[in-house]
C-alpha positions, 0 to 999 in steps of 0.5 A: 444489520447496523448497530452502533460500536461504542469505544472501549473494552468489550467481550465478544461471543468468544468469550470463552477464549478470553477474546476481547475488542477494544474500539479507540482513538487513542488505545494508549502507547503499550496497545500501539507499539503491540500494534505496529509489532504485529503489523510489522511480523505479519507476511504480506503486510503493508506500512499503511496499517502501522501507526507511523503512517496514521501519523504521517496522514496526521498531516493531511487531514486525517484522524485514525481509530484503531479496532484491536482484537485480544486474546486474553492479554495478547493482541491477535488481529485489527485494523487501523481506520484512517477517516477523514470529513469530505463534504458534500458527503460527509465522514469517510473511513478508509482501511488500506491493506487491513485487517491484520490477523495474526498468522500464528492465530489458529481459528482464522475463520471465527477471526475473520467473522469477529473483524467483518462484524465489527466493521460493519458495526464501525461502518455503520455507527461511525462514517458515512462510507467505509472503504476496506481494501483487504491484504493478500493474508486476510482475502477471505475478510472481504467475501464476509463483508460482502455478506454483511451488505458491504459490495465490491468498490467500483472506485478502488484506491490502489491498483488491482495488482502488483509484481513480487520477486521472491527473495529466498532464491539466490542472488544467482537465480535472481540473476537468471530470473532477469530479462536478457537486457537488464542481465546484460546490463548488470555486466555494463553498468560499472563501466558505464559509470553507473553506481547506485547508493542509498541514500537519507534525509539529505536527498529527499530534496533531491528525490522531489526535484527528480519526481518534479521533473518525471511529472513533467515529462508524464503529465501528472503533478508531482508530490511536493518536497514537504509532503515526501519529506513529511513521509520519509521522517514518520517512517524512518528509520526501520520502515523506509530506504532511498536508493539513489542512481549516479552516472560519474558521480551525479545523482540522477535518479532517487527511488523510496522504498518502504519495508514492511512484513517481509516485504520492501515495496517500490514507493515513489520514483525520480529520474532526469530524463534529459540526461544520459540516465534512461539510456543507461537503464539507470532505474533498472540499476537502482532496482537491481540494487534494491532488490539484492539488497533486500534479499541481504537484509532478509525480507522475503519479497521484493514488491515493484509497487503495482500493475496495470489491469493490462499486464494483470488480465493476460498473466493471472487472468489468461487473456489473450494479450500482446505485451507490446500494448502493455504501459511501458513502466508495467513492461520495466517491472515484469523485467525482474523475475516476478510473479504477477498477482491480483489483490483482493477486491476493494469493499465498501459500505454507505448508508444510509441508502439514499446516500449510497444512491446519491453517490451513485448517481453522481457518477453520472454528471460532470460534476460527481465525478470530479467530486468522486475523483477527488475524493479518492485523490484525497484517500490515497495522497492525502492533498486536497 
């Protein structure tokens, strides 16, 4: 049932664990760096709930409003709300790889109750449309929004799944755990003259002019230089590394990286497919790269940066497949050793009821479902 959360300190049916919520825009700089420290110690979590990206989308439209659960002085679970104003619908909040939930809390199951309720409490006395896309640590917050009248997202803003290789085998088992090719190639590619460096800030526009050109080649519209720049600069230098691929000297492919929980996740690609690069596997030598160089810097996994529902049906569903009709960039990051897996379900929540009926039916016209794409284009990329 929905009732209005108002800001600030409040006690909740916990109290006698001294367990407070605080509902903000602003929580103050000590309650944010606390903030940032927790969603960077959590397994699992991702650089979408840290503060540096709610400034990041800063740039693009969005404000943020930060839920923060405390025990006694101690911040223990939350969330990060990124919304923004989308008309004809009105105040959309969006909740990516969150709520965050201390791993070290031992009642999970009464926080998991505490963020549900306080979600729909925010969802109803804040937006229009609430959207939650749970973390793998925090999957049983998404069963108890369903039971406070929130369902299942028939438009999710990430892709259902990814592939992660764990990084507490050693690099010989890594090795082992390669696709015969990319193993083979591991032995080649100095001869070949290929090497791989990071990078920084000074090949950002490097990195925009490669995207620009794999655009091209793949039919979509590339992220502009300032957009990838903006990104780099908020999350530099703790949460961010570039990865840059050279054949004899000259950079032909560039990869961001994000860091977050243990985890280094694949974020945006470039490659010039009009020279040599492809056929060497150089994406292949940057990934290698990477992913050896993350098990260096002691992350525990290496995040490929999605799956397509293709891969995700046969390896974690069991369906009957044929890898061959697989998506081309799914069949490169299964090459690595990794374990496919499904995250959990999107939720989301719009009242008033004849809103949420409205939004229904506009998937039915023409019209709606630009309106409904480009409304989950703006969620995820932050263009209008």
């Amino acid at each position: 049932m929905c009732s209005a959360t108002m800001s600030g300190d409040r006690p909740t049916a916990t109290s006698e664990r001294r367990r407070s919520v605080l509902i903000s825009a602003d929580p103050g700089a000590e309650r944010i760096a606390a903030w940032d420290r927790l969603v960077d110690a959590t397994p699992g979590s991702d650089v979408t709930q840290l503060s540096a990206w709610a400034r990041f989308r800063r740039h693009y439209g969005f404000d943020s409003l930060y839920l923060v659960v405390r025990d006694g002085s101690r911040l223990v679970a939350g969330a990060q709300v990124l919304h923004r104003r989308i008309r004809p619908i009105g105040t959309i909040g969006y909740v990516p790889f969150g709520p965050i939930v201390d791993p070290d809390v031992a009642d999970h199951a009464h926080i998991a109750a505490l963020l549900a309720r306080e979600l729909t409490a925010l969802a109803c006395g804040w937006f229009r449309m609430l959207i939650v896309q749970p973390p793998n640590a925090a999957a049983g917050i998404g069963e108890r929004l369903l039971q406070q009248g929130f369902r299942r997202s028939t438009d999710p803003l990430v892709m259902a799944g990814s592939v992660q290789v764990d990084l507490t085998a050693s690099e010989e088992r890594l090795r082992r755990n390669l696709s015969k090719s990319v193993r083979r190639w591991t032995n080649k590619w100095a001869e070949a003259g290929v090497t791989v460096r990071t990078g920084d800030h000074r090949d950002l526009p490097l990195l925009a002019d490669l995207m620009a050109r794999s655009a091209e080649h793949q039919g979509f519209t590339p992220l502009s230089e300032e957009y990838i720049t903006t990104l780099y600069r908020q999350l530099a230098p703790e949460h961010v590394v570039l990865f840059v691929g050279e054949v004899h000297g000259i950079p032909r492919a560039a990869e961001m990286h994000t860091l977050c929980g243990g985890v280094a996740k694949a974020r945006l690609t470039g490659i010039d497919r009009s020279s040599d690069a492809a056929k060497l596997q150089l994406t292949a030598a940057i990934t290698w790269t990477a992913i050896r160089w993350a098990r260096d810097a002691c992350f525990l996994r290496f995040d490929l940066g999605g799956l397509g529902e293709g891969p995700l049906s046969g390896l974690v569903d069991g369906a009957a497949h044929q890898e061959s009709d697989w998506d081309g960039g799914d069949r490169f990051k299964l090459k690595f050793g990794g374990t496919a897996f499904r995250y959990p379900a999107t939720v989301e929540l719009i009242r008033p009821w004849p809103a949420r009926r409205a939004y229904e039916l506009a998937r039915h016209s023409q019209r709606g479902r630009r309106l409904v794409e480009r409304t989950a284009r703006r969620l995820r990329g932050g263009r209008t």
